[in-house]
N, C-alpha and C positions, 0 to 999 in steps of 0.2 A: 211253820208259824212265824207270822210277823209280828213285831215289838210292838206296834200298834194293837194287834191281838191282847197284848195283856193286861189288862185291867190294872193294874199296880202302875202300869207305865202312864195309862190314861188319866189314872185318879192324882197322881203324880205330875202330871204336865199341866193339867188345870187348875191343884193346888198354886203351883209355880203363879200361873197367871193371874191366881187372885190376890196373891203375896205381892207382886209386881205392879198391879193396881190400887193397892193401898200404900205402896210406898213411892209412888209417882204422886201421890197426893202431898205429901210430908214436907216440911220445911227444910230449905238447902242443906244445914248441918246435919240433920236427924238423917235426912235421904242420903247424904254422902258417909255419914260414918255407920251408925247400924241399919239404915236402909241395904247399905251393898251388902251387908254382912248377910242378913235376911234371904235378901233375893238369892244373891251365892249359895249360900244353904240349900236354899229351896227348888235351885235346878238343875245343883246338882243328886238329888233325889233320881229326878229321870234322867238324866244324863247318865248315871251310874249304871240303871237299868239298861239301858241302850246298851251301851258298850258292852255290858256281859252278856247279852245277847249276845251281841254282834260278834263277838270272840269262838262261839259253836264249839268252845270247851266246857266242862261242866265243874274243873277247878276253879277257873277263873272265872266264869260265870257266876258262880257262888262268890265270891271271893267281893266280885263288885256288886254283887247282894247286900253284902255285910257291908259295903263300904256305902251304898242307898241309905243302910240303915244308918249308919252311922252322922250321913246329911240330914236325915231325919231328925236325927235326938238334934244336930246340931240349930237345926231348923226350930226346932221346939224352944230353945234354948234364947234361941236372937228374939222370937215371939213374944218369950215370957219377958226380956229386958224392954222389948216396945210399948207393952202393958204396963209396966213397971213406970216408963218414963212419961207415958199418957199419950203413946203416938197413936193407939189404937183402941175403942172403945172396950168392955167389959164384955160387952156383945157378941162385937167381930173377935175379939180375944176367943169367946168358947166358940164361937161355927170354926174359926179358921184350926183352934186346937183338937176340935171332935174329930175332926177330917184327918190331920197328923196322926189321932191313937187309932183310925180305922185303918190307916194306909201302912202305920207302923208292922200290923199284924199281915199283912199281903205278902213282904217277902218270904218270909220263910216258908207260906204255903208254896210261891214259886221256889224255891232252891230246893223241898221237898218232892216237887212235880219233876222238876227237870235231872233229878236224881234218880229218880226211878226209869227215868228213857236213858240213862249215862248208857251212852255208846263211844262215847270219845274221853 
């Protein structure tokens, strides 16, 4: 199976890119201080994914599960302060949040999948 096969990675990479186009929108301070924060957060969601793949252990594959998740919350976190500061409407605030508490619940089904194939 390829990283592209996972669904977590996908919904995960195109979160990234919608995060990433709302904060190319943002004025120079906002985009350079909680803008990067944001996007950082937000790719490394899939980037985490990747890598524990790409590792074909099922420790460490978990391991940078947990650490997706953790981009996650991080991600949720910069979202809520961009709300907060008025960088991003009430609107785009709940699609871009509903999408984070969907994709929150993806990994664990993957680290419970690729537990039951532990072969390494």
């Amino acid at each position: 199976m390829d990283v592209d096969d996972l669904a977590v990675y996908r919904r995960s990479l195109k979160l990234a890119e919608e995060i990433w186009a709302e904060v190319e929108e943002w004025p120079s301070f906002a985009k350079h201080s909680i803008g990067e924060q944001l996007v950082q957060a937000a790719d490394s969601i899939a980037a985490n994914i990747s890598e524990g793949h790409g590792r074909y252990h099922f420790g460490e594959n978990r391991q940078f599960c947990y650490d997706a998740r953790g981009s996650l919350q991080e991600t949720i976190t910069w979202l809520q302060k961009a709300k907060m500061r008025g960088l991003i409407t009430d609107e785009r605030y709940e699609e871009l949040s509903d999408e984070l508490t969907e994709i929150r619940k993806m990994p664990n089904g993957y680290v419970r999948s690729i537990g039951k194939n532990r072969s390494s």
